[in-house]
C-alpha positions in Angstrom: 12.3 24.5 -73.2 9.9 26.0 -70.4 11.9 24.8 -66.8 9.4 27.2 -64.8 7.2 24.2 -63.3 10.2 21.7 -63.2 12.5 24.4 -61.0 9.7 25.0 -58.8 9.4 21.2 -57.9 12.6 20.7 -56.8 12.7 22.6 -54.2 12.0 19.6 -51.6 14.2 17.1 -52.7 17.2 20.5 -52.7 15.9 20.5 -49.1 16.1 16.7 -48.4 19.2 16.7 -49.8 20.4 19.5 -47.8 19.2 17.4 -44.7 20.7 14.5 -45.5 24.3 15.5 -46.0 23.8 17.3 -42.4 23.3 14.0 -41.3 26.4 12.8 -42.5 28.4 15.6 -41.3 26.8 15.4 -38.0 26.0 11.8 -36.7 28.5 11.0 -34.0 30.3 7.7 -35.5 28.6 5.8 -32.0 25.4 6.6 -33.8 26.4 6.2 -37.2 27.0 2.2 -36.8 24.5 2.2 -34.4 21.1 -0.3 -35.5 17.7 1.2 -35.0 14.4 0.1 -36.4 16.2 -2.9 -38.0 18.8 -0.7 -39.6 22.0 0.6 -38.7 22.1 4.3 -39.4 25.1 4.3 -42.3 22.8 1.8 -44.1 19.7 3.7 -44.2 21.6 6.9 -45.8 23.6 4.4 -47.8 19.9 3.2 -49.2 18.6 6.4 -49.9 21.5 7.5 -52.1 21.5 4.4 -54.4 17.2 4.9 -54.5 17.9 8.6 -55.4 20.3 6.8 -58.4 17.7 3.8 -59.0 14.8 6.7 -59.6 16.6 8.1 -62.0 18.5 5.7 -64.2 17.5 5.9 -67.9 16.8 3.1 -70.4 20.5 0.8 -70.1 22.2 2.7 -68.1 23.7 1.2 -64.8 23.3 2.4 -61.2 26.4 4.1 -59.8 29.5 2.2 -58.2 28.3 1.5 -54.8 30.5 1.0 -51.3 28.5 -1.8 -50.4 26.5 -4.7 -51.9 22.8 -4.5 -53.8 21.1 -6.5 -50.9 22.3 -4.6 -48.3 21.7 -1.0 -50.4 18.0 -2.1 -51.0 17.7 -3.3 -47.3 17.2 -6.7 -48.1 19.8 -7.7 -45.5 21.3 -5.9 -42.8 24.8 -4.6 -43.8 27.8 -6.8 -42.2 30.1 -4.0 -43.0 30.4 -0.1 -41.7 30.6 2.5 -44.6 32.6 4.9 -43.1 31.6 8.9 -43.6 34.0 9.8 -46.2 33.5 7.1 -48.5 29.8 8.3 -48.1 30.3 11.6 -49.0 32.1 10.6 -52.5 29.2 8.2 -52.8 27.1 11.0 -51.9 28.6 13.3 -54.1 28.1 10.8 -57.3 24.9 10.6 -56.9 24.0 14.0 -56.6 25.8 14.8 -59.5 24.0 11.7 -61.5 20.6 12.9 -60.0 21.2 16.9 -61.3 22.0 16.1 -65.0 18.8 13.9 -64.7 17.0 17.1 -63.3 18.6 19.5 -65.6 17.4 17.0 -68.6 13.7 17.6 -67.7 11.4 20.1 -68.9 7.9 20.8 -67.5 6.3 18.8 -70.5 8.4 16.0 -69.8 6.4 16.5 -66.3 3.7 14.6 -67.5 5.1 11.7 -69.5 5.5 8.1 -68.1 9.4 7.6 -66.5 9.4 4.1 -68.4 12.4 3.1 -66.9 10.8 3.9 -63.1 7.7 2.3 -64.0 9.2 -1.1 -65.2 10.9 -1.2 -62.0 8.2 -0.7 -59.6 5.3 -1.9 -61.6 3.2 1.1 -62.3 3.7 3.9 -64.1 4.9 7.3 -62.5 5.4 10.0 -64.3 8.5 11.8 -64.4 6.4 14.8 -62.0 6.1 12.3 -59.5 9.2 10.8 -59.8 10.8 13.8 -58.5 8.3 14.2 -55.5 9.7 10.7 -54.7 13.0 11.7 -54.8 12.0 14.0 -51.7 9.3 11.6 -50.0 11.5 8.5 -49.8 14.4 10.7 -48.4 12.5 12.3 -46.1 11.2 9.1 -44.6 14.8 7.8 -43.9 16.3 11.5 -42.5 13.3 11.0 -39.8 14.8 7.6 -38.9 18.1 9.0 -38.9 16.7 12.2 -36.8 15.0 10.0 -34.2 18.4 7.8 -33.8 20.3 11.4 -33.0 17.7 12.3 -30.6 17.8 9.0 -28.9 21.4 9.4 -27.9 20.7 13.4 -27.1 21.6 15.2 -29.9 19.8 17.6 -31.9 18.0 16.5 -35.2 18.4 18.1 -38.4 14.5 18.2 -39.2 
């Protein structure tokens, strides 16, 4: 099973990973419940780790326990609650594990095949290649609204 391709791929969603538990770590807790662009900052990292899950759920199998509800993780409504750093880190931490055995399952012919279960979900096919580009492009977007709300208040990104 050729990985060569595959490996190679990865390397921006390692890096918007890397980013975004910086954030966590970082993000003063005045900042971390604070609401920009509609969305506190807690909820918008809260969303990317159940997407990161949701891209990469197989046929059946259920998304991860989550700290909060489905509407608020899919920002359907704004969060009522505060997830507080630490129980975002273990979520964090699921995830990332769930999201490396999905990786390590791949193999570059895989690359090309239709992600069924993705597909379904969003209504038109991906293939399992650009699945993991979206696993980097969505986070990315949400680290630069997390970035801007640090710089707002002074502090130094992490981009």
């Amino acid at each position: 099973m050729s990985r060569d391709i595959t490996n190679a791929i990865q390397a921006p969603y390692r890096h918007s990973w890397n980013l975004l538990t910086q954030l966590i770590d970082t993000c003063p807790d005045k900042v971390w419940n604070e609401t920009r662009g509609g969305w506190p900052f807690w909820q918008q990292v809260a969303h990317v780790l159940a997407v990161l899950n949701f891209f990469t759920l197989a046929e059946n199998e259920e998304p991860l326990p989550a700290p909060c509800d489905m509407a608020t993780l899919m920002l359907k409504v704004q969060g009522s609650c505060v997830i507080s750093k630490d129980t975002m880190r273990d979520y964090a931490e699921a995830v990332r594990v769930a999201v490396d055995g999905w990786l390590d399952g791949l193999s570059d012919s895989d690359l090309v095949k239709v992600h069924t279960v993705l597909s379904k979900k969003i209504g038109r096919d991906v293939a399992f290649g650009a699945a993991i580009a979206m696993l980097a492009s969505h986070t990315c977007y949400h680290i630069g609204s997390c970035d801007a709300a640090l710089r707002d208040n002074g502090l130094p990104g992490v981009f």
